[in-house]
TIFI-46733 format. One line per 2 residues: number of its first residue (from 1); for each residue x, y negated, z of C-alpha. Coordinates in Angstrom, 1 decimal, m for minus. Example, Ala and Ser with C-alpha at 12.3 -4.5 7.8 and 13.67 -1.06 7.14 Angstrom:
TIFI-46733
1) 12.3/4.5/7.8; 13.7/1.1/7.1
END
This chain:
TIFI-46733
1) 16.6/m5.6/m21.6; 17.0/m8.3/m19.3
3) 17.5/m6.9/m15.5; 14.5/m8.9/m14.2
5) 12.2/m6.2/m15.3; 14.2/m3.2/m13.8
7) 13.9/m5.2/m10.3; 10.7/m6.2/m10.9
9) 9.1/m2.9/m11.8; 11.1/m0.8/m9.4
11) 13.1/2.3/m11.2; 10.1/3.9/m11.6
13) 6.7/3.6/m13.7; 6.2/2.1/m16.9
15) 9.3/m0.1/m16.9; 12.2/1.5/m14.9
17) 12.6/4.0/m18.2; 12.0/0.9/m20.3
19) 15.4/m0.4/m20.9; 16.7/3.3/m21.0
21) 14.5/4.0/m24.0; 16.1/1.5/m26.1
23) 19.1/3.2/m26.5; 17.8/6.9/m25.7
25) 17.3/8.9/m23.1; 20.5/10.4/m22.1
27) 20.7/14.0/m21.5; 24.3/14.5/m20.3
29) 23.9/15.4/m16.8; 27.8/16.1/m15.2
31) 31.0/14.4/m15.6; 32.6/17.6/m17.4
33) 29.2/18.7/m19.2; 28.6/17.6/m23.3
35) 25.8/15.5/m23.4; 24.4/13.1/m26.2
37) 26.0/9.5/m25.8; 24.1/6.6/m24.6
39) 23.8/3.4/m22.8; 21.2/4.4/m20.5
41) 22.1/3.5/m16.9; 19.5/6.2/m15.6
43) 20.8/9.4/m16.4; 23.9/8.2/m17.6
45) 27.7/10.5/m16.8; 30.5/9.1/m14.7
47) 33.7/7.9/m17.1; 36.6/10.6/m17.0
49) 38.2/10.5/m13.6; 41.6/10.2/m13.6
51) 44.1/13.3/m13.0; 44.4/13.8/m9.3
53) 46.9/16.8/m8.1; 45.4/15.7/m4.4
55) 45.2/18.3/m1.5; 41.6/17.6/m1.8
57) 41.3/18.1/m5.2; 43.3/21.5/m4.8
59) 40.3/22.6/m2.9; 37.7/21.9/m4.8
61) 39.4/23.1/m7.6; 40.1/26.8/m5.9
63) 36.4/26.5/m4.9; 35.4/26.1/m8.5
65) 33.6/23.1/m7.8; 33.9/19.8/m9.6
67) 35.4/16.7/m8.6; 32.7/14.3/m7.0
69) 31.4/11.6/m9.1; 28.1/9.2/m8.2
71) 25.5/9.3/m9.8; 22.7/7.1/m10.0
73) 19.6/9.2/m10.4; 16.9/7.6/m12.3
75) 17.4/4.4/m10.4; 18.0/5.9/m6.8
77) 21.5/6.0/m5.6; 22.2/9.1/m3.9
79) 25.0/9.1/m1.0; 26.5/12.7/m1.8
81) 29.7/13.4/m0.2; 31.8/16.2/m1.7
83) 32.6/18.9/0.3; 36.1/19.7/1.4
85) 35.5/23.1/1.9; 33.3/26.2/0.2
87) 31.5/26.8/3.5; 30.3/23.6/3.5
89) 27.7/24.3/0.1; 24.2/24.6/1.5
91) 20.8/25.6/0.0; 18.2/24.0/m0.1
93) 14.5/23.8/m1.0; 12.7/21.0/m3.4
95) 9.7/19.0/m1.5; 8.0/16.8/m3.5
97) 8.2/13.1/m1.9; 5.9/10.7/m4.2
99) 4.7/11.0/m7.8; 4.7/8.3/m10.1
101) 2.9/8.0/m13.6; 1.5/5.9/m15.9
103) m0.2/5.4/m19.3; 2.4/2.8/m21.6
105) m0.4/1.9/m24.3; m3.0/1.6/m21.8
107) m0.6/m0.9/m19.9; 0.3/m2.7/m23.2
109) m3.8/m3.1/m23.2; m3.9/m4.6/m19.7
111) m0.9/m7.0/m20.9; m2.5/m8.5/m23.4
113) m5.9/m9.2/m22.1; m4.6/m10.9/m19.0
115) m2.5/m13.4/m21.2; m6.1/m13.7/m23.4
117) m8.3/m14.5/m20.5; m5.5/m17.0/m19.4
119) m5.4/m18.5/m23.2; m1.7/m17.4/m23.7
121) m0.2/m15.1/m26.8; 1.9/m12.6/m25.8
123) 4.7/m14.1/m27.8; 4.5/m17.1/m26.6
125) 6.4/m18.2/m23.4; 4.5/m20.2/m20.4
127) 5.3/m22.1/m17.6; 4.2/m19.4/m14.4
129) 6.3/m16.6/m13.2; 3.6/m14.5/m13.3
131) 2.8/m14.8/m16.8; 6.6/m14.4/m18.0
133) 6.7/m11.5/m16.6; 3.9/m10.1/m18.2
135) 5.2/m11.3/m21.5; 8.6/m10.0/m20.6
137) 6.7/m6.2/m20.4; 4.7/m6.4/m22.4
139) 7.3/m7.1/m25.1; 9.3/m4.4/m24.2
141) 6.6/m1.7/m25.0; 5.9/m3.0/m28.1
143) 9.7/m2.8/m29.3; 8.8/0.9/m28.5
145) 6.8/0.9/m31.0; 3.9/2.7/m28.8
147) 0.3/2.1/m29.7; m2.9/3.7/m28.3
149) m2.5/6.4/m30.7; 0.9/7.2/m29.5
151) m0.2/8.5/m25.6; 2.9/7.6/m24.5
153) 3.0/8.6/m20.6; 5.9/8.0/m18.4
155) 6.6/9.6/m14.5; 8.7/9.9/m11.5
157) 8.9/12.5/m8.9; 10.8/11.3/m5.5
159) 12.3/14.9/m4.7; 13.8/15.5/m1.7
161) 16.3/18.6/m0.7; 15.6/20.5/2.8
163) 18.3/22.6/3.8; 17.9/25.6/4.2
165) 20.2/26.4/7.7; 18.4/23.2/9.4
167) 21.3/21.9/10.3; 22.5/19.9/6.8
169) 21.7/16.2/5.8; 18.8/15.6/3.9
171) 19.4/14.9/0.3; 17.2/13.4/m2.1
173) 17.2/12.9/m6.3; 14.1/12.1/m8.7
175) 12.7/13.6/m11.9; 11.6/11.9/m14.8
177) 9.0/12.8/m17.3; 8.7/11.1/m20.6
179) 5.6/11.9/m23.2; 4.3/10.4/m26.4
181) 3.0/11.7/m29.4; 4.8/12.0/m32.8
183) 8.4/11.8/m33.1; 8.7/9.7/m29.9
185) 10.0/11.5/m27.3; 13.0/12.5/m30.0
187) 14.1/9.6/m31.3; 14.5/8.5/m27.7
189) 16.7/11.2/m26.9; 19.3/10.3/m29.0
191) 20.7/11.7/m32.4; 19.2/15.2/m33.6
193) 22.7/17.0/m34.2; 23.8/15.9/m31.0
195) 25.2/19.5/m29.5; 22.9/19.6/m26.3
197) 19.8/18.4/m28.1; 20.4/21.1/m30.6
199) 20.6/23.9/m27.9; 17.5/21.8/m26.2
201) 15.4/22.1/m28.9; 16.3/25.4/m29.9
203) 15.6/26.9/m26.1; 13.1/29.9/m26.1
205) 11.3/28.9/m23.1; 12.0/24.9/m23.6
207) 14.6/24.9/m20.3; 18.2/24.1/m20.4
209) 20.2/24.5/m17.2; 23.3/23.0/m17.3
211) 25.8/21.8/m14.4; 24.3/19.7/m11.9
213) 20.6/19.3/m14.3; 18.2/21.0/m16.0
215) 16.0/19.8/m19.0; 13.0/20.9/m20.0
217) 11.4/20.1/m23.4; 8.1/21.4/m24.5
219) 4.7/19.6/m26.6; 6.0/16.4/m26.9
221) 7.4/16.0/m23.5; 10.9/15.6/m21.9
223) 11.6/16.7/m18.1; 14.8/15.9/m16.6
225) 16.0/16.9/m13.4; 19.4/15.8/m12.1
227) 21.1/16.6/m9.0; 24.8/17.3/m7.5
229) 26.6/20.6/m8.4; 27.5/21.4/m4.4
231) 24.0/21.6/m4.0; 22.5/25.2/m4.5
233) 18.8/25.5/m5.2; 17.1/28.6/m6.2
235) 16.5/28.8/m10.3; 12.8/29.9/m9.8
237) 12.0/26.7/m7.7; 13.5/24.8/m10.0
239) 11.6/25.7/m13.1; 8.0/25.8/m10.3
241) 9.1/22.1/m9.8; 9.7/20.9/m13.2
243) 6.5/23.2/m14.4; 4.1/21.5/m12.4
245) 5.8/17.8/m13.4; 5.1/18.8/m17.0
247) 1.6/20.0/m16.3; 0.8/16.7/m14.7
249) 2.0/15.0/m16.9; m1.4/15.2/m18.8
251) m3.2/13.0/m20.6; m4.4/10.1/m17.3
253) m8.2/9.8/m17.0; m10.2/7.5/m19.0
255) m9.2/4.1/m17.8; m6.2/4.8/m15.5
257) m3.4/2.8/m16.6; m1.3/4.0/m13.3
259) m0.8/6.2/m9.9; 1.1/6.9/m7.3
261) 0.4/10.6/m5.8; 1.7/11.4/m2.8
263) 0.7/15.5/m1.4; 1.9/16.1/1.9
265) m0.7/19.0/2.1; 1.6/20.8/m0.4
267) 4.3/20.7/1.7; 5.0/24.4/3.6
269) 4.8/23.8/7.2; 7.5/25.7/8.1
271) 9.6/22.8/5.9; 8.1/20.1/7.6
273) 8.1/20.8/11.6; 11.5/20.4/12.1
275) 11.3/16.9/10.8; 8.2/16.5/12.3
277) 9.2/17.7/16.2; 12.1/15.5/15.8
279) 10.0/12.2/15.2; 7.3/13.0/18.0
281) 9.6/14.0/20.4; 11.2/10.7/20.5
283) 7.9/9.3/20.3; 6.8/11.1/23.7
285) 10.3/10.2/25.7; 9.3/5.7/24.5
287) 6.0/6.9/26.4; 7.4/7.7/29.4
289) 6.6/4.7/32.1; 9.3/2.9/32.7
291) 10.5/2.3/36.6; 8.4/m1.0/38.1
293) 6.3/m1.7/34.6; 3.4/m4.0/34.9
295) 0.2/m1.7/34.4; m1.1/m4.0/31.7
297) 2.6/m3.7/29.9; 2.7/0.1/30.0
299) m1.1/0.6/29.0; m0.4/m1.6/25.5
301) 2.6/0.4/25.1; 0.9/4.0/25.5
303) m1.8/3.1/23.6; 0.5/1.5/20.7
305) 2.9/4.4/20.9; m0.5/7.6/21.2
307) m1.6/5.4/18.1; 1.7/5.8/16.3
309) 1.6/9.6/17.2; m1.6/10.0/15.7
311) m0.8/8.4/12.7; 2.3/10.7/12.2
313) 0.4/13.9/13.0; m2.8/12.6/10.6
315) 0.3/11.8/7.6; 1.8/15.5/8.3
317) m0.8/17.5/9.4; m4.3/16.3/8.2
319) m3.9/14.5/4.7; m3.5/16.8/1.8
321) m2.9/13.6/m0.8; m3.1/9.9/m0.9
323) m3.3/8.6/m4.2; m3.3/5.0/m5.5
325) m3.9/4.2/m8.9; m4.5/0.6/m10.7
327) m7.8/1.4/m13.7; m10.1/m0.3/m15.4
329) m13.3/0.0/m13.5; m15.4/2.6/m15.1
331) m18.9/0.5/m14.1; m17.7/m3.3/m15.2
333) m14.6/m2.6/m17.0; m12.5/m5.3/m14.5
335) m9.4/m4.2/m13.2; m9.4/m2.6/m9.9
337) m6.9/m0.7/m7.7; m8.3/2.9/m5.5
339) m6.9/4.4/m3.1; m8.0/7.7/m3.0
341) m7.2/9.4/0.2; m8.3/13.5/1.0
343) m8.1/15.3/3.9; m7.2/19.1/4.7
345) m10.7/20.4/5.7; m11.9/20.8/9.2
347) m9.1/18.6/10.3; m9.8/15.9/12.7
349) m9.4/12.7/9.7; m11.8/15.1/7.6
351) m14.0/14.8/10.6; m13.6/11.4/11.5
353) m14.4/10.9/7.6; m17.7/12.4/8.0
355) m18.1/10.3/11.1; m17.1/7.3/9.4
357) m20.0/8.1/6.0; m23.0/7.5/9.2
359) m22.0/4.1/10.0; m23.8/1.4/8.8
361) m22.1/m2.0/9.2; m24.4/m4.3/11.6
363) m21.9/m7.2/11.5; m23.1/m8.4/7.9
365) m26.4/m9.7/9.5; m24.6/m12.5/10.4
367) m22.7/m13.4/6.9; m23.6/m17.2/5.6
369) m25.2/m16.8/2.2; m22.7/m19.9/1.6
371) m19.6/m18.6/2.4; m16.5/m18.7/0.3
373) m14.9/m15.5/1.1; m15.0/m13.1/3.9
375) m13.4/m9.6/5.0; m15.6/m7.2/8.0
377) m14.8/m3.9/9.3; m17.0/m0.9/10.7
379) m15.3/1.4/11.5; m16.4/4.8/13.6
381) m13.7/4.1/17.0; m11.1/7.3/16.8
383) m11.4/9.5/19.6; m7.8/8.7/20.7
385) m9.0/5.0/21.2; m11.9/5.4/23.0
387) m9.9/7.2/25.4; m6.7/4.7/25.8
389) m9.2/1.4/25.6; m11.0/1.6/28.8
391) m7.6/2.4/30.6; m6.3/m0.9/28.3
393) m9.5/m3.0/29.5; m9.0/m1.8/33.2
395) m5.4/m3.1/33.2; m6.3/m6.5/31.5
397) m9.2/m7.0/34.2; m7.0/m6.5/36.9
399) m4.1/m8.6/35.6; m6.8/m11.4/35.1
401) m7.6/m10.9/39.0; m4.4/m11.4/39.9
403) m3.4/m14.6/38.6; m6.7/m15.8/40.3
405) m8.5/m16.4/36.8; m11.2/m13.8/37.9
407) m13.7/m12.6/40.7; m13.6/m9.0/41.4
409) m17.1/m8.8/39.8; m15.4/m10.7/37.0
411) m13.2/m7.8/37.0; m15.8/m5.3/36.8
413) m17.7/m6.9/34.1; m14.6/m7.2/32.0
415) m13.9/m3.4/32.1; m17.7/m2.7/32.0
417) m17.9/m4.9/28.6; m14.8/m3.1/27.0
419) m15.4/0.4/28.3; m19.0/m0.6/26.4
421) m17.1/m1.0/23.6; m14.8/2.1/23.4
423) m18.1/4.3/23.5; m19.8/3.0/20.9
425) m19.8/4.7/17.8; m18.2/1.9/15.7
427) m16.0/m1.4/15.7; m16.8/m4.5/14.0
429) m15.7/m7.6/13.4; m16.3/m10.2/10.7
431) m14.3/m13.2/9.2; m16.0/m15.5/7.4
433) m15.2/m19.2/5.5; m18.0/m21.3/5.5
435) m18.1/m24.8/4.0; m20.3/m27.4/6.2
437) m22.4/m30.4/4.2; m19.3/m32.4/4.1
439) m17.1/m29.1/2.5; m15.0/m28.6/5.6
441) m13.9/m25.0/5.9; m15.5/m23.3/9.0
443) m13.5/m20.3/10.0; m15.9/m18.0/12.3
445) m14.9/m14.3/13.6; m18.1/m11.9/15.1
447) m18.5/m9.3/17.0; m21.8/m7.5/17.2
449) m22.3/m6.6/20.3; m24.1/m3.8/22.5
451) m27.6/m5.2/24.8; m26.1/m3.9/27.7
453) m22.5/m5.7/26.8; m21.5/m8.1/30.5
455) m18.8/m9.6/27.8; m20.8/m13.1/28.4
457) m20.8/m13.2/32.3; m17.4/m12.8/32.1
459) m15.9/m15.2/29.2; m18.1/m17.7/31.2
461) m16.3/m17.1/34.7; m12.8/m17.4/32.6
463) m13.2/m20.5/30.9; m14.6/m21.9/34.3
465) m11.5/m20.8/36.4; m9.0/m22.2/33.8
467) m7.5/m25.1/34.5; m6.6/m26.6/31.0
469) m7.1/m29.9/28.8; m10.0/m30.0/26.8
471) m11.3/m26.7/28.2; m15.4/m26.9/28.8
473) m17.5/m24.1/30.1; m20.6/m26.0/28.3
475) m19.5/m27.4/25.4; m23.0/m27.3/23.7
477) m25.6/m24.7/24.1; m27.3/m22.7/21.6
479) m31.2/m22.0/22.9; m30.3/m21.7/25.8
481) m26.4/m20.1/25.9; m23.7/m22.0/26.5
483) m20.8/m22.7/23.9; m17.1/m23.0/25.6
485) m14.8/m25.1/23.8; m11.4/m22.9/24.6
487) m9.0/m25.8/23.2; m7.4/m28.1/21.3
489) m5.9/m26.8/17.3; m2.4/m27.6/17.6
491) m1.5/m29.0/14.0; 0.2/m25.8/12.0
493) 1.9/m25.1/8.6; m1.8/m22.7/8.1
495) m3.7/m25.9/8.2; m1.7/m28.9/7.4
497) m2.9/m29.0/4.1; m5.9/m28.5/4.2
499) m9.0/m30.6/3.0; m9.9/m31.4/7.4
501) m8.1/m29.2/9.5; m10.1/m27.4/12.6
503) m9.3/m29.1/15.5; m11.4/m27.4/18.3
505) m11.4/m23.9/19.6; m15.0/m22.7/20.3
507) m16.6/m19.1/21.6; m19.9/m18.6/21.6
509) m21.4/m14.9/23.3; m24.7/m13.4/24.3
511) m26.2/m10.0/24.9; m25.7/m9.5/21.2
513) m22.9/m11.1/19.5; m19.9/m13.0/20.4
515) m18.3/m15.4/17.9; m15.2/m17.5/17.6
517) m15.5/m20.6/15.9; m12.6/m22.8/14.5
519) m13.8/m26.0/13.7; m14.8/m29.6/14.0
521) m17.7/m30.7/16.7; m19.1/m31.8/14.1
523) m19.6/m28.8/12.2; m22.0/m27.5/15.2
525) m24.3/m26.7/12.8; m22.8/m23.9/10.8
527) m22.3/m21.9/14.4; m26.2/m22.4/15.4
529) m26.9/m21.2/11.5; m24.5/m17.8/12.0
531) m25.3/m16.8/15.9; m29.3/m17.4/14.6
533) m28.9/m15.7/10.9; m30.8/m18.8/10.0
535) m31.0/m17.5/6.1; m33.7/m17.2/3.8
537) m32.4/m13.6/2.9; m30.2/m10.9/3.7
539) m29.4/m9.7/0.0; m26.0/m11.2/m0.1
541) m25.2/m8.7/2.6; m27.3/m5.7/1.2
543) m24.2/m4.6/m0.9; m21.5/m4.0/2.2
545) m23.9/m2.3/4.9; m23.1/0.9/4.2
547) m18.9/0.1/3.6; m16.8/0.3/6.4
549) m14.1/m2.2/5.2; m15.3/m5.2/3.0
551) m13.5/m8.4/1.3; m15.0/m11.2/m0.8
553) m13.1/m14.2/m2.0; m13.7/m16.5/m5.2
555) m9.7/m17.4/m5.2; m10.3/m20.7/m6.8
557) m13.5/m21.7/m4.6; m11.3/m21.2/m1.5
559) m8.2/m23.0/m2.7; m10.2/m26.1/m3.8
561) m11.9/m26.1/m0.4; m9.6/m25.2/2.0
563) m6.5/m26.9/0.2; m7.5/m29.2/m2.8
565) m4.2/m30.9/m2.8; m2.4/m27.8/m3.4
567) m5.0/m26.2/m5.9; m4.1/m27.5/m9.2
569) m0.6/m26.1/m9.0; m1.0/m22.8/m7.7
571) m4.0/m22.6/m10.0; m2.4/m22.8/m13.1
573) m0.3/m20.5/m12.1; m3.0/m18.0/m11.5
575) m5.1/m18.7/m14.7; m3.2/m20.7/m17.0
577) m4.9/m22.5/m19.4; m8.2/m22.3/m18.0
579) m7.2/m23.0/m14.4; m9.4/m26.3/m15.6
581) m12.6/m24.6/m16.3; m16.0/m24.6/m14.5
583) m16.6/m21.0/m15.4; m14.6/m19.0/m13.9
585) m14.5/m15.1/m13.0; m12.4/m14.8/m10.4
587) m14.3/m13.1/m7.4; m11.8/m10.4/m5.5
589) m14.0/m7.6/m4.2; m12.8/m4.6/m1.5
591) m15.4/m2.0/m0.6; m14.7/1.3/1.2
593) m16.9/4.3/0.7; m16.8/8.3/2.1
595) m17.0/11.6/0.2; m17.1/15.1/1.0
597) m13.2/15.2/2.4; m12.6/11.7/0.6
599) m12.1/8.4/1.4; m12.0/5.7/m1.2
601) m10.9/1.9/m1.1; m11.7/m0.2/m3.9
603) m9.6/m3.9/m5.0; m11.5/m4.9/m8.0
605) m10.5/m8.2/m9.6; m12.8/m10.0/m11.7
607) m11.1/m10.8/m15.3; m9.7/m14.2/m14.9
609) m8.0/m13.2/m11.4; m6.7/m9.8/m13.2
611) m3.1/m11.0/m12.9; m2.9/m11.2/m9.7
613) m4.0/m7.3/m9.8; m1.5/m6.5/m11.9
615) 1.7/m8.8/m10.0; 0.3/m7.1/m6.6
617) 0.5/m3.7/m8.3; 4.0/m4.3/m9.2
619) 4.6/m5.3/m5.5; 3.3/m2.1/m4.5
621) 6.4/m0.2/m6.7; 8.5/m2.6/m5.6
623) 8.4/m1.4/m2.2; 8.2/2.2/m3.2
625) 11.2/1.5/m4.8; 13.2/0.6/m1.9
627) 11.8/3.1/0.5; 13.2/5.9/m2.0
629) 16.5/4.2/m2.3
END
């Protein structure tokens, strides 16, 4: 197979054991261990070395261990460096990194119905990268030979090896799992009297251990484990590792087509403080104030940097598994991508979960019934920001005060309106495109605000002492509150195609709301109709009230608004034939909703938009890819 599909893909799910397949699976797991022959670049043994009567090798060879040879593991290049002496072999224990896995036939499915919907045969080549890239897959499973009555299932576990002394290098390799029904799995492996298939296959227990790997073959499965002979790892973890790969290697739910798992909750602690202490120390020393830092420079850099310590401690301390998988919606049957995030119980992100299931999103009240796409968050404020903000909102008053663009009752209304903000029980915002009568786009962002909020006073006292070009403190007025036109649009790559590009800068704020508004004068009237929720209804909002991150976009609605010169092209590159057609399903949806402990985020993509599911999905192991390599 061609290597575009091994880059593409990423070593890992559904393709990275693609082009190994076609000429087996290899077995052979050392330079100086039989194995069954094959071309297979995953799993494949180092060439001979050459005789070498070095001092080095004289060592080694005293030692009883084996010369050093690289070897790629399942598309992940270890850096293993022999050792020159015996004291230098460490043991270690097995962590589990990520897990990947995925359902072949149900991906062969998905193939196929995104070249239908786009009015393309699989065998057939077309013009967008996209599209030959599903063809290109999608063609390689069916040499397989794999249909929905085959099962066939294919995984990845990113290891990683903790020594045991504390001292050592972290090391890393990767185990693959392979299942299918039938004859499959063995006729992938290679031929049947092949000596180490034979003692495989004959194993009591289904485990063969042999220098540097250990196999595993049971129910139509194959479990392969590789790693370097100078590492020493205890049997019984071994076969607790490669057990658990096989058991979850199950059959995937109804409709999930693949996942990534990752379970730092099943980490032992003890394994993971080093590490941890290591990373947070040197995250405490950057928070250190440096000598003669401004106040407002050190307050963006403690909160950045408390921010970053949280996350680390809520990766390694509160989430017991993240898991994001790419199904077939089990409501509407469109594609759709979760991610599926539980925390350990009682811990503060399982509390800030339940926190986050009583918010109910306010911002929404002000979403245009006409809009062509928007994205709004409501999210309960973590305790560590509403306790770094106000100092944050302090600092940026008094810097204000300094360069003379504020009063000092300017500068207590700024830190009144943000320390309003830290102590209320949720953030929001909302972006939203709206079209005016003559179709120019209308970008507006709002932020509900709190009755007692002084945000207003002191915008107006800002705009008033700034002495810029084409700055106005009354720009307009809506009943009654002023609009400040904040600037010119300087002409940008975002814009420059674009049907009529926004060319003023306008900020609108009350006692309840303040919104920016890029735009035209001109489109005046779209600002009046959001800051007045001048709409007949509220149902087109009903549905995101209760989700603390939303996103709505009908892709091809944007593109021929916002950029109609630019449309056709990319179009047909999205849908293909019917990038022409007036009927189109191609609405992008995200919605976030709260369980007991769980936390779900939901991409679904409608069917004619499905490939760009399935492209961003491969993104997604792309980048997996490279952070394991």
């Amino acid at each position: 197979m061609r290597n575009k599909i091994w880059t593409k893909f990423c070593t890992a799910l559904i393709i990275s054991v693609l082009p190994q397949c076609m000429d087996g699976l290899c077995l052979a797991p050392a330079a100086t261990t039989p194995g069954l022959s094959s071309a297979s670049a995953m799993m494949q043994a180092p060439a001979e070395p050459p005789v070498d009567d070095s001092e080095e090798m004289r060592v080694l060879q005293e030692a009883g261990l084996e010369p050093f040879n690289e070897v790629p593991v399942s598309g992940v290049d270890i850096d293993i460096k022999p050792p020159s002496t015996p004291n230098e072999r460490v043991s270690y224990s097995i962590v589990r990194g990520f897990s990947v896995r995925g359902n072949l036939s149900a991906y062969q499915e998905l193939s196929d119905r995104c070249l239908k919907n786009a009015g393309l045969e699989i065998e057939t080549q077309s013009s967008g990268e996209f599209f030959d890239l599903l063809q290109e897959i999608g063609n390689s499973i069916k040499e397989l030979e794999i249909d929905q009555e085959t099962r066939a299932t294919i995984g990845m576990d990113l290891l990683f090896l903790i020594p045991r002394n504390g001292e050592a290098e972290l090391r890393s390799a990767s185990l693959m799992v392979f299942s299918a029904a039938g004859d499959t799995v063995k006729k992938v492996l290679g031929k049947e009297d092949d000596p180490t298939l034979q003692k495989l296959l004959n194993s009591e227990d289904g485990f063969l251990f042999e220098d540097g790997a250990v196999f595993l073959f049971r129910n139509e499965t194959i479990v392969v484990l590789q790693y370097h002979s100078d590492v020493i790892v205890e049997e019984a973890e071994v076969r607790s590792v490669m057990e658990t790969a096989f058991r979850n290697m199950k059959s995937p739910e109804t409709g999930v087509i693949a996942e990534i798992i990752f379970e730092p909750g099943q980490t032992d602690h003890q394994l993971k403080q080093p590490f941890l202490q290591t990373i947070l120390a040197s995250l405490d020393a950057d928070l250190q104030r440096r000598d003669d830092e401004p106040e407002l420079e050190f307050r963006f850099r403690d909160s950045y940097g408390t921010a970053v310590r949280s996350f680390v401690d809520v990766v390694a301390n509160q989430l017991k598994s993240l898991r994001f998988v790419i199904r077939n919606s089990e409501f509407t049957g469109n594609l759709c991508w979760d991610l599926e995030i539980e925390a350990i119980p009682d811990s503060d992100l399982d509390l800030w979960i339940e926190r986050q299931s009583k918010v109910r999103n306010q911002s929404v009240r002000s979403l245009h019934p006409d809009n062509i796409g928007f994205a709004t968050v409501s999210l309960a404020i973590p305790e560590t920001l509403q306790t770094s903000l106000p100092f944050v909102g302090a600092a940026l008053a008094g810097y204000l005060k300094s360069e003379d663009l504020m009063s000092e009752a300017g500068e207590q209304e700024l830190s009144s309106a943000i320390r309003t903000i830290a102590e209320s029980e949720s953030f929001e915002l909302l972006l939203q495109i709206v079209p005016d009568e003559e179709h120019r786009p209308n970008f507006l962002l709002s932020m509900p605000l709190n009755e007692s909020s002084s945000l207003s006073n002191a915008a107006i006292e800002l705009v008033s002492r700034t002495e810029e070009e084409n700055v106005e403190t009354h720009f307009a007025d809506i009943e009654g509150w002023p609009v400040q036109r904040l600037g010119k649009m300087d002409e940008s790559d975002v814009f420059a195609s674009a049907r009529v590009a926004p060319t003023d800068i306008l900020f609108f704020s009350n006692e309840q709301q303040a919104v920016l508004h890029l735009a035209t004068p001109e489109s005046m009237p779209v600002l009046e109709q959001v800051v007045l929720q001048k709409f007949p209804d509220q149902q087109h909002a009903d549905g995101y009230r209760q989700s603390g991150f939303s996103l709505a976009v009908r892709v091809s609605h944007f593109l021929k608004t916002a950029y109609p010169e630019d449309a056709n092209e990319g179009m047909k590159e999205i849908y293909g034939t019917r990038a022409d057609s007036d009927d189109l399903q191609d609405m992008i949806t995200i919605t976030m909703h709260e369980d007991v402990h769980k936390l779900q985020i939901r991409t679904e993509f409608q069917k004619d938009i499905e490939i760009l599911g399935v492209v961003g999905f491969f993104q997604v192991f792309s980048v997996s890819a490279e952070l394991a390599d």
